[in-house]
N, CA, C and O of each residue as an XYZ file, in Angstrom:
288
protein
N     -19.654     88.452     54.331
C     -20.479     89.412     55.020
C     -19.857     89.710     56.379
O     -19.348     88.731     56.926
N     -19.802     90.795     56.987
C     -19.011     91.639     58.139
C     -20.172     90.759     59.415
O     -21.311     90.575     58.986
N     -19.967     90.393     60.482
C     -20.968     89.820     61.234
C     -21.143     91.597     62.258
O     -20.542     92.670     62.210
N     -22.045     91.163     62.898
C     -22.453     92.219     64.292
C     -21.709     92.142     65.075
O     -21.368     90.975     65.268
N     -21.035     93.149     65.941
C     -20.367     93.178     66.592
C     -20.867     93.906     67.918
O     -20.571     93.613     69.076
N     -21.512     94.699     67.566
C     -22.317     95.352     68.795
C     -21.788     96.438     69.301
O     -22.287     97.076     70.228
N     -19.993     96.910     68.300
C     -19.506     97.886     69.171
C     -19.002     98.850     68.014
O     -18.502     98.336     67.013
N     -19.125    100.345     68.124
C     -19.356    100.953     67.312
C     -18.142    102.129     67.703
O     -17.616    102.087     68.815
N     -17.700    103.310     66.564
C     -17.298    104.577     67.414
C     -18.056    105.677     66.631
O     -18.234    105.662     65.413
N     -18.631    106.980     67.798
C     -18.971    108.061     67.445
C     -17.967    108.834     66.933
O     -16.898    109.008     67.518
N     -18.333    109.448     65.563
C     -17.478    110.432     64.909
C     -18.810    111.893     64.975
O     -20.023    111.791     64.797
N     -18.144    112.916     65.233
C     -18.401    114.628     65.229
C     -18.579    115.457     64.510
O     -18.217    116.533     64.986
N     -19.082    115.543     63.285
C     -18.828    116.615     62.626
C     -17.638    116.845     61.444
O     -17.313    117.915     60.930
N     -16.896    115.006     61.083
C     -16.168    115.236     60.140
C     -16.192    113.754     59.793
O     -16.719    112.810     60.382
N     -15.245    113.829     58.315
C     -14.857    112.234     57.789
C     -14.029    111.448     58.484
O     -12.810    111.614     58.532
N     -14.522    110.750     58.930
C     -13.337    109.181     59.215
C     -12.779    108.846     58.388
O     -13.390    108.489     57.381
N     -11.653    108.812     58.419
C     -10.750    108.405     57.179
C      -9.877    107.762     57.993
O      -9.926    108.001     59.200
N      -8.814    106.725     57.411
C      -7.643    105.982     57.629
C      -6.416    106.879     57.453
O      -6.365    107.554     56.425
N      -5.489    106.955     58.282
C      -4.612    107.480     58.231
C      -4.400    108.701     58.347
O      -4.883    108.969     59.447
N      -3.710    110.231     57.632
C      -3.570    111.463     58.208
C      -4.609    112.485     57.845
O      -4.569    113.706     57.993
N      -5.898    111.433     57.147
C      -6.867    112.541     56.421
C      -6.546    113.431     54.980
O      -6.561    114.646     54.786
N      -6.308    112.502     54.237
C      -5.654    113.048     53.046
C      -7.071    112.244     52.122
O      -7.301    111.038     52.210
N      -7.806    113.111     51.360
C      -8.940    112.584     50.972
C      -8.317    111.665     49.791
O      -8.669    110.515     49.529
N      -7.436    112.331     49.217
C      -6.850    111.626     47.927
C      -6.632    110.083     48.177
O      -7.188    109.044     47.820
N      -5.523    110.444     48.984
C      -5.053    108.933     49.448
C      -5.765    108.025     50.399
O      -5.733    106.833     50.093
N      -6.297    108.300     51.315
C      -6.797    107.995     52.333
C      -7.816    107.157     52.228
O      -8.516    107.669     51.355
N      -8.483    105.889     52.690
C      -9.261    105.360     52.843
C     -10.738    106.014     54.090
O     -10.553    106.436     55.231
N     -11.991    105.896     53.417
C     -12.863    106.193     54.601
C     -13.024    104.685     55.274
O     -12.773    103.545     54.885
N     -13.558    105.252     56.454
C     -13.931    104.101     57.507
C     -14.758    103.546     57.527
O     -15.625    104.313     57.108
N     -15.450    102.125     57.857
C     -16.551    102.000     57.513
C     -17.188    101.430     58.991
O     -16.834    101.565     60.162
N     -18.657    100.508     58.117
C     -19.002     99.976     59.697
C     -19.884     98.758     58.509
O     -20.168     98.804     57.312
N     -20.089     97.724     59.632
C     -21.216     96.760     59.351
C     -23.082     97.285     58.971
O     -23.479     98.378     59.375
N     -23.687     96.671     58.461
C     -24.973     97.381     58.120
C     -25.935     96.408     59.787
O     -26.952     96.599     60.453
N     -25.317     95.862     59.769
C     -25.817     95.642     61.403
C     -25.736     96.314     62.709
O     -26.616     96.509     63.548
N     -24.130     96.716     62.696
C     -23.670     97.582     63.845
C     -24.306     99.149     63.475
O     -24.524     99.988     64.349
N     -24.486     99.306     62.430
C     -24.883    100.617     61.650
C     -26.422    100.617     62.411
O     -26.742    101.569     63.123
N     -27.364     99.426     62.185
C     -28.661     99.677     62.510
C     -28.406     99.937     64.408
O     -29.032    100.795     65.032
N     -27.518     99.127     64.960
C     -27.545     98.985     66.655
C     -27.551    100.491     66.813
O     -28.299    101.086     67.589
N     -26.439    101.201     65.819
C     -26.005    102.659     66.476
C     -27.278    103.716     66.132
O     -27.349    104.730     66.825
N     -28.455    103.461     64.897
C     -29.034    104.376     64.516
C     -30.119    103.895     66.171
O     -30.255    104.890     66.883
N     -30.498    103.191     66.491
C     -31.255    102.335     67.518
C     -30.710    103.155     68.464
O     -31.483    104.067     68.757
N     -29.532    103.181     69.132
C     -29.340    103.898     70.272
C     -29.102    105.437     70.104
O     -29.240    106.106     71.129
N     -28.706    106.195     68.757
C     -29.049    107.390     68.650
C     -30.980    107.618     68.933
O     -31.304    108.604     69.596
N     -31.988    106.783     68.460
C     -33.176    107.050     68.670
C     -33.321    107.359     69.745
O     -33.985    108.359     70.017
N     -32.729    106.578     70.714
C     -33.424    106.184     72.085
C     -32.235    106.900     73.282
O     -32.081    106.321     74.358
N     -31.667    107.827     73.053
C     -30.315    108.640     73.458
C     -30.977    110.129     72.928
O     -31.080    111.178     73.564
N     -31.251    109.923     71.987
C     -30.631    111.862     71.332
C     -29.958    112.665     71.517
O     -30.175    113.876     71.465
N     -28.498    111.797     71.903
C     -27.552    112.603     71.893
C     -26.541    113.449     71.051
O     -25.486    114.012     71.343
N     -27.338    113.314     69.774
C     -26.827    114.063     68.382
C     -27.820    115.106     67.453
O     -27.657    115.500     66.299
N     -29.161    115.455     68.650
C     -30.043    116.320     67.672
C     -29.675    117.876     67.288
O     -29.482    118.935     67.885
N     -29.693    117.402     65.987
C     -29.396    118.870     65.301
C     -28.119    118.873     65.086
O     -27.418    119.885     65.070
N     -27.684    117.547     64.880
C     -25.835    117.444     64.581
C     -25.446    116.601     63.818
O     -26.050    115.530     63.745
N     -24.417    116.839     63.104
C     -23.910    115.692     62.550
C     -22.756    115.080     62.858
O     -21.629    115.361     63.265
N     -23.371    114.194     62.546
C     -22.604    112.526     62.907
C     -22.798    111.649     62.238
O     -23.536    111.703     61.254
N     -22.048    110.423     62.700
C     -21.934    109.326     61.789
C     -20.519    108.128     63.236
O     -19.974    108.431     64.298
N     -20.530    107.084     62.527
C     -20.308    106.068     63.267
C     -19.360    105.105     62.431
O     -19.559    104.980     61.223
N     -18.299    104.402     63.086
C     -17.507    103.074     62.402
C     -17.462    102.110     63.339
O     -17.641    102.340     64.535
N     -17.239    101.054     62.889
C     -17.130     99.695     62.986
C     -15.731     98.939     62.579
O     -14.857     99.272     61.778
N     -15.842     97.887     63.365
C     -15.117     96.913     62.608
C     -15.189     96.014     61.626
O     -15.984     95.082     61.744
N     -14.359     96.132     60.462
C     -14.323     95.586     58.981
C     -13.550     94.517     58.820
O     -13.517     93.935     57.736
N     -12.850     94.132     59.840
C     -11.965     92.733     60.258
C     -12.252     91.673     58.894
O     -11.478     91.323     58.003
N     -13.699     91.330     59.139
C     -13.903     90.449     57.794
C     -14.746     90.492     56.622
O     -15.565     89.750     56.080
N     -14.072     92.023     56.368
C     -14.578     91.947     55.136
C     -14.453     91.776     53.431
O     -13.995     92.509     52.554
N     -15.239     90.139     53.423
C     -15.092     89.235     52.784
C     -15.857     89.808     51.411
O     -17.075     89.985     51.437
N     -15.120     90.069     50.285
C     -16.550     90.554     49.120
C     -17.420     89.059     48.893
O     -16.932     87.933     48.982
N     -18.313     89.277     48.694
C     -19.123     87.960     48.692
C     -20.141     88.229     47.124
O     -20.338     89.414     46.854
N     -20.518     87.575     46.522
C     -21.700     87.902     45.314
C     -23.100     88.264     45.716
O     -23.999     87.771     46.397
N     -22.894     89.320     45.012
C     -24.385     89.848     45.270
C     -25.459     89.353     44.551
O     -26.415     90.025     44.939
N     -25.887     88.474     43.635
C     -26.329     87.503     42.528
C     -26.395     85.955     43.166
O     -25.659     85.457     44.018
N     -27.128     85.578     42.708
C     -27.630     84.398     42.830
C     -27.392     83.256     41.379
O     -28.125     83.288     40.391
N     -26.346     82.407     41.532
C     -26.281     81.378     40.219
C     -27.095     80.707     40.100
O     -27.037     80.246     41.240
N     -28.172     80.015     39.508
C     -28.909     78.528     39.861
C     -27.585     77.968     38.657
O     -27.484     76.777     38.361
């Protein structure tokens, strides 16, 4: 699981992608579902994006796939 990091980047009006923006090849960017909630939290309490789109990344440093299932 990706931990919180607390630090986020604003994207404008397009895809984050890795590298030259080649949808084919290119990886999108992601973010933590933690840092994700901090940024929807300070868009509330900001509104510095009404009537716009946006979106936000993070750091993915450790991201570990982990099981989504439970063994007993």
């Amino acid at each position: 699981m990706v931990e919180r990091t607390g630090e986020y980047v604003e994207h404008d009006d397009h895809i984050p992608l890795s590298g030259k923006g080649d949808l084919m090849k290119d990886k999108l960017l992601g973010i933590s579902i933690a840092d994700f909630a901090i940024a929807i939290v300070d868009e509330a309490e900001t509104e510095k994006h009404v009537f716009q789109h946006w979106t936000v990344t993070g750091s993915l440093e450790d991201d570990t796939p982990t099981p989504s299932y439970l063994t007993i």
